[in-house]
C-alpha positions as CSV (number, residue, x, y, z in Angstrom):
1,X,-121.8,-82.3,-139.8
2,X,-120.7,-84.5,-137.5
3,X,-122.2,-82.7,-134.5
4,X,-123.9,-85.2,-131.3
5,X,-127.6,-83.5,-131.1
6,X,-128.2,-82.9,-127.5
7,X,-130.7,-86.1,-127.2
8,X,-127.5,-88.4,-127.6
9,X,-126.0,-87.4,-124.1
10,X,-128.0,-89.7,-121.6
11,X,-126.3,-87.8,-118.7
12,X,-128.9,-84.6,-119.7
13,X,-131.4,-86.8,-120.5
14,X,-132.1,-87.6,-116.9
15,X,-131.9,-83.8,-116.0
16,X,-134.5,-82.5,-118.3
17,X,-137.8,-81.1,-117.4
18,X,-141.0,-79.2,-118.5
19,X,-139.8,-75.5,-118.4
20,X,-143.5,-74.6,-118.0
21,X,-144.5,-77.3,-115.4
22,X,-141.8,-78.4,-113.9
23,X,-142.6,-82.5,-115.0
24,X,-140.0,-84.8,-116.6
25,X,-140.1,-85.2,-120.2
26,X,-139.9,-87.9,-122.7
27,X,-138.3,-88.4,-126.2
28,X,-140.6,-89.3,-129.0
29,X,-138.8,-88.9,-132.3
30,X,-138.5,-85.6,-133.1
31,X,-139.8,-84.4,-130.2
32,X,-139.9,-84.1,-126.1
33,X,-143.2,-84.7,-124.6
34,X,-144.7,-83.3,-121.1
35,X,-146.7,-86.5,-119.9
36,X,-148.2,-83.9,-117.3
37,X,-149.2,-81.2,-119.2
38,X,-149.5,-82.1,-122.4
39,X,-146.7,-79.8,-123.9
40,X,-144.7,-80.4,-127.2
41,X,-141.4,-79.1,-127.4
42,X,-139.8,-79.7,-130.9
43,X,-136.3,-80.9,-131.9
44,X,-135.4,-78.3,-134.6
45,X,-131.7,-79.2,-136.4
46,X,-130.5,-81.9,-133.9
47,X,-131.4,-78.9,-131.1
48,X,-134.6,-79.6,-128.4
49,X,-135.9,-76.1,-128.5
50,X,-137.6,-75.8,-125.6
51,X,-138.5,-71.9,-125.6
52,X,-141.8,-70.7,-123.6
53,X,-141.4,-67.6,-125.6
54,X,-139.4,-66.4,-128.5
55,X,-136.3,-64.4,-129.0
56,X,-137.2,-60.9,-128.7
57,X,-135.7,-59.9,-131.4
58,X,-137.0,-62.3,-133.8
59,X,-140.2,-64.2,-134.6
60,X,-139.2,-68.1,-135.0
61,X,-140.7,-68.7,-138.2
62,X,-138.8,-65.4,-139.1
63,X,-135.7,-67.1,-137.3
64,X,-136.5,-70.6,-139.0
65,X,-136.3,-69.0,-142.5
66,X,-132.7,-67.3,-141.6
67,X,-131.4,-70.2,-140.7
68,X,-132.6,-72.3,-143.5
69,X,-130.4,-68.7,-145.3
70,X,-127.5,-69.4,-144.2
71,X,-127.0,-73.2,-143.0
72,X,-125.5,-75.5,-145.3
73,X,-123.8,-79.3,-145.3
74,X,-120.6,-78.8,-145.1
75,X,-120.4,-74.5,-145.0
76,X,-117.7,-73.6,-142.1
77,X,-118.5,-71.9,-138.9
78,X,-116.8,-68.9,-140.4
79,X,-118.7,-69.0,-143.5
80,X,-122.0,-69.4,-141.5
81,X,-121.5,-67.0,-139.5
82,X,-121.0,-64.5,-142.6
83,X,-123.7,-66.0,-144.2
84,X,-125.8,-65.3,-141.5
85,X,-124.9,-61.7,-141.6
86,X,-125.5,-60.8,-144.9
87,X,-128.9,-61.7,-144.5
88,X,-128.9,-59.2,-141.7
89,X,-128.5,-56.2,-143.8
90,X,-130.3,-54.1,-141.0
91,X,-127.9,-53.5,-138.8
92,X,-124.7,-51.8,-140.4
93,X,-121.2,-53.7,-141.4
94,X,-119.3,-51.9,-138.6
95,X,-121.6,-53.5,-135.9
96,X,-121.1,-57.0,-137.7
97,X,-117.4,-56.7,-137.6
98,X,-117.6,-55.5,-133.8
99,X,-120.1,-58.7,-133.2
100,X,-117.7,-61.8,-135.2
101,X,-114.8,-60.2,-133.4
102,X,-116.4,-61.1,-129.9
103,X,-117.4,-64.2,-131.5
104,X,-113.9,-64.7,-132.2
105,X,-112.7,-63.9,-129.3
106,X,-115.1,-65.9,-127.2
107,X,-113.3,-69.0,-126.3
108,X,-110.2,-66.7,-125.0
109,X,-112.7,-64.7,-122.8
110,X,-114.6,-68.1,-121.7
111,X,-111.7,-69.3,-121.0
112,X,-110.5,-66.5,-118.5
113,X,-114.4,-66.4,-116.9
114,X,-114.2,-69.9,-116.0
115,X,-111.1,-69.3,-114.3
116,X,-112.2,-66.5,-112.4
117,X,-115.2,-69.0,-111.3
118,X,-113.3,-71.5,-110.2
119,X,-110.7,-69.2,-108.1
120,X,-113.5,-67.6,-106.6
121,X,-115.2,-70.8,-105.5
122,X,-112.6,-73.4,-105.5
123,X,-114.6,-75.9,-103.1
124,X,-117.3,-76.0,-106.0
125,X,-118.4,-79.1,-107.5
126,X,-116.3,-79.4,-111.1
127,X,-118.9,-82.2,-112.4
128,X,-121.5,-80.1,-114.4
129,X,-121.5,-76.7,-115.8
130,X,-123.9,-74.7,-117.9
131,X,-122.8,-71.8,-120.4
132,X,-125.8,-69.9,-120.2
133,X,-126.2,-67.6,-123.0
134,X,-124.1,-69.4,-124.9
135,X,-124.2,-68.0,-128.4
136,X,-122.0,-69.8,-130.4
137,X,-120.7,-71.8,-127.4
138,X,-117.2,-70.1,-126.7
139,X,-117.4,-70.5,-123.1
140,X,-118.5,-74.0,-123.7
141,X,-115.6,-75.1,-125.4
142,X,-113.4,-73.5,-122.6
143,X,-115.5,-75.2,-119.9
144,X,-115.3,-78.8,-121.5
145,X,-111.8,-78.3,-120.3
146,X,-112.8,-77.9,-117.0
147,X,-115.9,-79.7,-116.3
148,X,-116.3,-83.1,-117.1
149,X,-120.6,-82.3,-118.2
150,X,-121.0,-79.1,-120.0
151,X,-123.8,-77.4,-121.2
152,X,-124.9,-75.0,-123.4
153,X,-127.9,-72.8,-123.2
154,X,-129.4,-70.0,-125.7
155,X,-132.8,-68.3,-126.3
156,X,-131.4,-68.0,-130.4
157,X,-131.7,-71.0,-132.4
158,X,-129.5,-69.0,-135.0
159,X,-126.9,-68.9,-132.9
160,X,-127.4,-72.7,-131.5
161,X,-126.8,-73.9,-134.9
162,X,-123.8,-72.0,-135.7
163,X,-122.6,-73.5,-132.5
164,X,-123.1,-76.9,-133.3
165,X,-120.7,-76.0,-136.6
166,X,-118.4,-74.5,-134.1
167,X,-118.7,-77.3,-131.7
168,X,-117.9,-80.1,-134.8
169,X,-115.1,-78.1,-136.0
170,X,-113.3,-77.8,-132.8
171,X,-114.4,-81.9,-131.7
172,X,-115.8,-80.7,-128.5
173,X,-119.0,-82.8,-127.6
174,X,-121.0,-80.5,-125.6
175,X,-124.6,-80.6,-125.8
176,X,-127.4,-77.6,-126.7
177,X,-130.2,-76.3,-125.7
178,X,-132.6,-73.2,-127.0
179,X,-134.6,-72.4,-124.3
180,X,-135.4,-69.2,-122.5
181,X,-132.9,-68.1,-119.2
182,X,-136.8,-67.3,-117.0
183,X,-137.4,-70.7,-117.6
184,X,-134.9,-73.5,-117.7
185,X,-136.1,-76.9,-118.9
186,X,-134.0,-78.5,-115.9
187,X,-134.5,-80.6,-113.0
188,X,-133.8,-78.5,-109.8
189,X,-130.5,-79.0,-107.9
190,X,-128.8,-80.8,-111.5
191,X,-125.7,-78.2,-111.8
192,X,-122.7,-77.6,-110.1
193,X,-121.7,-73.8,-111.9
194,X,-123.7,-71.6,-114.1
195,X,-122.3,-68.5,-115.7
196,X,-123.5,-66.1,-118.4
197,X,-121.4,-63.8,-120.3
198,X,-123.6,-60.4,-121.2
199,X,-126.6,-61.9,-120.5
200,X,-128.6,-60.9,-118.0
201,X,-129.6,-57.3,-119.7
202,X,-130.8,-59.2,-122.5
203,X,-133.8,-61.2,-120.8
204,X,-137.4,-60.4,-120.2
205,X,-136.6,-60.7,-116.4
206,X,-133.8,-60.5,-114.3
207,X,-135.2,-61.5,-111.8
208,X,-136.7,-64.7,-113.2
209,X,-132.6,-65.1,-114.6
210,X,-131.7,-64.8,-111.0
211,X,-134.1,-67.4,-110.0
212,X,-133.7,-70.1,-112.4
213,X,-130.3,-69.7,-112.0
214,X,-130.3,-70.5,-108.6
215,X,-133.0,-73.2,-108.6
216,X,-130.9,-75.4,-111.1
217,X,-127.5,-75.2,-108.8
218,X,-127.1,-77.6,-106.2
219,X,-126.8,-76.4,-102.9
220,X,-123.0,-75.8,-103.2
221,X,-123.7,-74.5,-106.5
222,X,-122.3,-71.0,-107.8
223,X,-122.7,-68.6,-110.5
224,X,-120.8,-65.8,-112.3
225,X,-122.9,-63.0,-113.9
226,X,-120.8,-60.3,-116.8
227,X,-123.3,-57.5,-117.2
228,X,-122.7,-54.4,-119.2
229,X,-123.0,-51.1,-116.8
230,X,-125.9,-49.2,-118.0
231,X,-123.9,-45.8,-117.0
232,X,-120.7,-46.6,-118.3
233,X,-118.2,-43.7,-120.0
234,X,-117.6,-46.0,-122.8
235,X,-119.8,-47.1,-126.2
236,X,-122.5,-49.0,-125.3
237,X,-121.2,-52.4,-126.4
238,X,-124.0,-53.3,-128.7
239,X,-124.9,-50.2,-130.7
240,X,-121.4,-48.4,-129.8
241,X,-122.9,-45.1,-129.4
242,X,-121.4,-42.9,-126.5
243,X,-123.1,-42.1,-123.8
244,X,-126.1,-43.9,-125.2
245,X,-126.5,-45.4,-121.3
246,X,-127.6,-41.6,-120.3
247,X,-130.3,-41.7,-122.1
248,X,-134.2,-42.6,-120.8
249,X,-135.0,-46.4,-121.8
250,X,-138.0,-45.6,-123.5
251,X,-136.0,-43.4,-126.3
252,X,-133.3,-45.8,-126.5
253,X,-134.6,-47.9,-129.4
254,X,-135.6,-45.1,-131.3
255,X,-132.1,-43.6,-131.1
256,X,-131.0,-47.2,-131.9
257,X,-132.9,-47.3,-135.0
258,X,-132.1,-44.0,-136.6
259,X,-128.4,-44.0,-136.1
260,X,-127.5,-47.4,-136.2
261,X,-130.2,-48.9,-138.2
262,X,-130.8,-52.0,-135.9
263,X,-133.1,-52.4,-132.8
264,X,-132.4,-52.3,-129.6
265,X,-134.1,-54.6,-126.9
266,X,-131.1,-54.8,-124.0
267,X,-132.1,-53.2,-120.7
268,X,-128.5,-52.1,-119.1
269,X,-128.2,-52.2,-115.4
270,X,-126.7,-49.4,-113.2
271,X,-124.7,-50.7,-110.5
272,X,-127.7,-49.3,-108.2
273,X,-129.9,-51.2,-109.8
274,X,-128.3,-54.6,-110.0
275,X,-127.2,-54.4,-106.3
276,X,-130.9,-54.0,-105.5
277,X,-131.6,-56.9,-108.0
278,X,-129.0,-59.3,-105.6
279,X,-129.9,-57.7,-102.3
280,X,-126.7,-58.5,-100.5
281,X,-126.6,-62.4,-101.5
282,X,-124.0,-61.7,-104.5
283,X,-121.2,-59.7,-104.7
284,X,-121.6,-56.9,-107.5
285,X,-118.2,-55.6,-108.1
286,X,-115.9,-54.0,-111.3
287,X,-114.2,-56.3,-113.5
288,X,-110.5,-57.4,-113.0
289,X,-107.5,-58.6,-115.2
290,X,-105.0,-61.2,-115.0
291,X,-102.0,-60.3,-116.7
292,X,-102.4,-61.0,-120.8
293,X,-105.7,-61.5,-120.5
294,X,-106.6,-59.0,-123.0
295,X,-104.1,-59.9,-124.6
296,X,-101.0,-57.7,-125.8
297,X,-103.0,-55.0,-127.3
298,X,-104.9,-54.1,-124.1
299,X,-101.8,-54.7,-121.8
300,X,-100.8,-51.1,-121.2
301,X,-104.1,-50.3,-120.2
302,X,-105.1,-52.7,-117.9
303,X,-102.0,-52.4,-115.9
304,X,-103.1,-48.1,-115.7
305,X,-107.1,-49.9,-114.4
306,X,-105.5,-52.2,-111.9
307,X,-103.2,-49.7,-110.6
308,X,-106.3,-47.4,-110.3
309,X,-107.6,-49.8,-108.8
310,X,-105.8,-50.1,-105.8
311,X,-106.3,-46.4,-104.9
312,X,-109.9,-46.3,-102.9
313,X,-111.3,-42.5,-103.6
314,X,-110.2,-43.6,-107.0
315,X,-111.5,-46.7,-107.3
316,X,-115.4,-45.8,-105.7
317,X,-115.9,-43.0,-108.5
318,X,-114.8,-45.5,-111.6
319,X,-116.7,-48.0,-109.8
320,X,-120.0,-46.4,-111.6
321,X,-118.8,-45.8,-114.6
322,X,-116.8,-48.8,-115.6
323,X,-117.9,-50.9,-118.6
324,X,-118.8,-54.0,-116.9
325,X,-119.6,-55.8,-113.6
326,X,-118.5,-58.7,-112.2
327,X,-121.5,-61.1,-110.2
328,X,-120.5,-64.2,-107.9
329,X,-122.9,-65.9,-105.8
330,X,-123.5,-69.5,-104.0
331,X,-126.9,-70.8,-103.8
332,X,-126.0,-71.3,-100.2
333,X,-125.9,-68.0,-99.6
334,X,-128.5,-66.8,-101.9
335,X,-131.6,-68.7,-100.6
336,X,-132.8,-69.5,-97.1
């Protein structure tokens, strides 16, 4: 693998900080080193992991021993990534196919977000850009096109090393990081753009997300949120179970569990609740399509949602129940 670990990219170097304290780090072999506060943060597979606490889904010696499963010299992305999955046998194979295909599709849609950033704030610095949430880096590999210092960001190690696979395959040098979203291992004021594809219901806090997020952007920075809508008339994206939204949080995992056989940790936003959670310094709206951006498939029916769009009483009642929202905000508008 043939892969630049994200110590080899002296641009990041100088933006790194303790995610706990705040302090600078240093690089001592195989690990980074808080000088203030004593903090180790190992370098795990080329990748500084600088987590504060683990995935919620899985311990990381749990995580650790999956990845040692399914990673390989010289095994494909493709082949990782199905690797990885049949040591998941506790979810079922429909979910697994539903989850590659995003993978899959993931530098198309990365592509598009990034667009929609950049048309939405086209005064915004195009230096340095962080996928947050990154997975296995999709949106990073559509943002290297854009912005000359890219990032990548994930709480899942898993998913960071299948990245780097991805990463070598496609010869895109972007640099990763596993660390949680509530606590960024970054110097303030570093980035230009952040945005996080389906993220933000998978955190411990939102509000921490929010925060972090805008401490890291420079004062012209700007973000772009994709949230699933909690209330939404389609499958829940993750467990693809129909109105599964409607149903009170604390029973969700449960019903997770008995009819999909996987768990369930997401907390889905209502479009109530994620207004509330911007208070009027981000614009929370439903998503919207260029032409072919779905591709040829989908075509037909996002020219019926855009149409739909454009008729108001219409447009205010699917506003609730769409799938997705939509989240730009500046940090100069977002902060006093």
């Amino acid at each position: 693998m043939n892969y630049q670990p994200a110590f080899s990219f002296p641009w990041l170097e100088e933006l790194l900080a303790c995610p706990a304290c705040g302090a600078g780090v240093v690089h001592f072999e195989d690990t980074y080193i808080c000088p203030a506060c004593n903090r180790t943060y190992p370098i795990r597979y080329g990748i500084p992991d600088f987590r504060v606490a683990p995935d919620p889904y899985i311990s990381i010696g749990e995580e650790l021993t999956k990845i040692d499963g399914f990673f390989a010299p010289g095994r494909s992305y493709a082949d990782s990534v199905k690797a990885y999955y049949d040591l998941t046998p506790e979810s079922p194979p429909e979910l697994h196919r539903h989850y590659i295909a995003a993978m899959d599709a993931s530098v198309v849609r990365g592509a598009a977000l990034v667009r929609k950033l950049r048309k939405r704030f086209p005064d915004t610095g195009r230096k340095r850009f962080i996928d947050l949430g990154c997975g296995t880096a999709g949106m990073s590999i559509a943002g290297s096109r854009k912005y000359s210092e890219v990032l990548g960001v994930d709480v899942a190690l898993r998913w960071l090393v299948m990245a780097s696979i991805r990463l070598d395959e496609a010869g895109v040098a972007v640099p990763l990081i596993c660390a949680n979203a509530e606590a960024l291992p970054l110097k303030t004021g570093s980035f230009d753009a952040v945005a996080a594809d389906a993220v933000l219901e998978h955190v411990r806090s939102s509000e921490r997300m929010r925060d972090e997020t805008l401490r890291v952007l420079n004062p012209t920075g700007s973000f772009f949120f994709t949230t699933n809508n909690r209330y939404s008339i389609l499958p829940e994206p993750h467990v693809r179970i129909l109105g599964f939204g409607l149903l009170p949080r604390r029973y969700m995992e449960r019903v997770a569990l008995r009819v999909r056989r996987t768990p369930y940790r997401a907390r889905l936003h209502s479009r109530g609740e994620l207004k509330k959670l911007f208070d009027g310094k981000a614009d929370v709206i439903p998503p919207y399509y260029d032409a072919g951006e779905l591709g040829d498939r989908h075509e037909r029916i996002r020219k019926i949602w855009e149409a739909l769009r454009k008729i108001p009483i219409v447009s205010a009642i699917l506003a609730r129940v769409v799938p997705q929202y939509f989240i730009f905000g500046q940090r100069s508008t977002s902060t006093p």
